[in-house]
N, C-alpha and C positions, 0 to 999 in steps of 0.2 A: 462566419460561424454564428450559430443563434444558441438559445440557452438550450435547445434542445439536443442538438450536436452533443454540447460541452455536457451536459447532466450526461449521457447514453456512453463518451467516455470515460465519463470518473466512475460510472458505475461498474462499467468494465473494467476497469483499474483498481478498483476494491474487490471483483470477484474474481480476479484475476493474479493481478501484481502483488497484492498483498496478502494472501495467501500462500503464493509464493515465499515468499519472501520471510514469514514468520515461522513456515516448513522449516528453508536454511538457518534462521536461528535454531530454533528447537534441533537440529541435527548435529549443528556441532558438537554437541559433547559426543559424536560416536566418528570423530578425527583421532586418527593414531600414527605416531610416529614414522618416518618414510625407515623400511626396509630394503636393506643393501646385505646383500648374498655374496658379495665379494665378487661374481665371476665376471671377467672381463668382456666388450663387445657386445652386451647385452642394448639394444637400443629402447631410452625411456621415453616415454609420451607424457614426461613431466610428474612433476611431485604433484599426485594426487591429493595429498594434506594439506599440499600450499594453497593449492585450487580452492579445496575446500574453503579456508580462514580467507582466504580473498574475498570470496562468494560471500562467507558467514561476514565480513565487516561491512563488504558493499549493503547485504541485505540489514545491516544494523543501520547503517546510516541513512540507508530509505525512510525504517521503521522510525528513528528521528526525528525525519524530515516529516511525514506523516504529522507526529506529533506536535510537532511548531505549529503547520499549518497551522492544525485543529486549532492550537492557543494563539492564534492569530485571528480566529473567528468568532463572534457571535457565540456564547458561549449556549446559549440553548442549541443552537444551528451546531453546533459541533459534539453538544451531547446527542443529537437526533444522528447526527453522520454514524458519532462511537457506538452509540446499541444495537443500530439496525444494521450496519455495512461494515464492521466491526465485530461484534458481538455477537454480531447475526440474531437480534432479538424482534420479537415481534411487533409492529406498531401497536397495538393494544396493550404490550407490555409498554412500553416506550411510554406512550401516552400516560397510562396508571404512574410511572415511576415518577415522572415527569409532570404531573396535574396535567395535562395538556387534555384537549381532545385529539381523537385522532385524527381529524380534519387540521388540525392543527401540526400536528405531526408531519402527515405528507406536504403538508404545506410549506413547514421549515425545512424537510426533506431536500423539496425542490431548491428552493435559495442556498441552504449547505450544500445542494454537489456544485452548483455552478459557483457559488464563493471558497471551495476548495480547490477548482481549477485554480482560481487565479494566486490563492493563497501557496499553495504547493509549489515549496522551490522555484520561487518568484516567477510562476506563468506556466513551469515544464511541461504539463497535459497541456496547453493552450497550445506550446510550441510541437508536440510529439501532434496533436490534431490539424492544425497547419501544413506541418509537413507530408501528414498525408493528402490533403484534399489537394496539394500542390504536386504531387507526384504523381 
């Protein structure tokens, strides 16, 4: 795998998985209590609520994990991850907030996604990457 692999999937994994992911937080507050009608023979496909807080904790402890990483990185490399891939803010913002240039910016860019790979739950994108070139 080279750093080019590894940046192309944490980027995918920021515009992807963790958007996801911050969806299912934000939605749990509209889980409600499981409804039983009494009548018998009725066949369930499972407590939809349960589903739900499963989903809503798994996607808490990603968002978590997320967060370690970053405070296990370089702390400009992981303000550059949070504004732009996070944030969704512009490099030209990023730069200005940041004194940086924006040459500067893409630059730390590049070394935060591939120091997030390794940083994130001790390798996971290196290993979910792996496992596909290997399949």
């Amino acid at each position: 795998m080279d750093d080019k692999e590894i940046s192309k999937a944490v980027v995918k994994f920021f515009e992807v998985d963790v958007p996801r992911e911050q969806m299912l937080v934000r939605s749990a507050t509209s889980i409600t209590s499981p409804q039983f009608d009494g009548m018998p023979g009725k066949t369930s496909k499972g407590n939809g609520s349960e589903n739900k807080m499963i989903s809503y904790t798994e996607a808490k402890r990603h968002l978590a994990a997320i967060n370690a990483a970053l405070d296990l990185m370089d702390s400009d490399e992981a303000d550059v991850l949070n504004m732009l891939m996070i944030n969704h803010e512009t490099a030209t913002k990023a730069a200005l907030e940041l004194c940086l240039s924006r040459a500067s910016v893409f630059r730390l860019r590049k070394r935060a996604l591939v120091d997030f790979a390794y940083a994130f739950n001790g390798g996971e994108l290196l290993d979910r990457l792996h496992d596909k070139a290997t399949a």
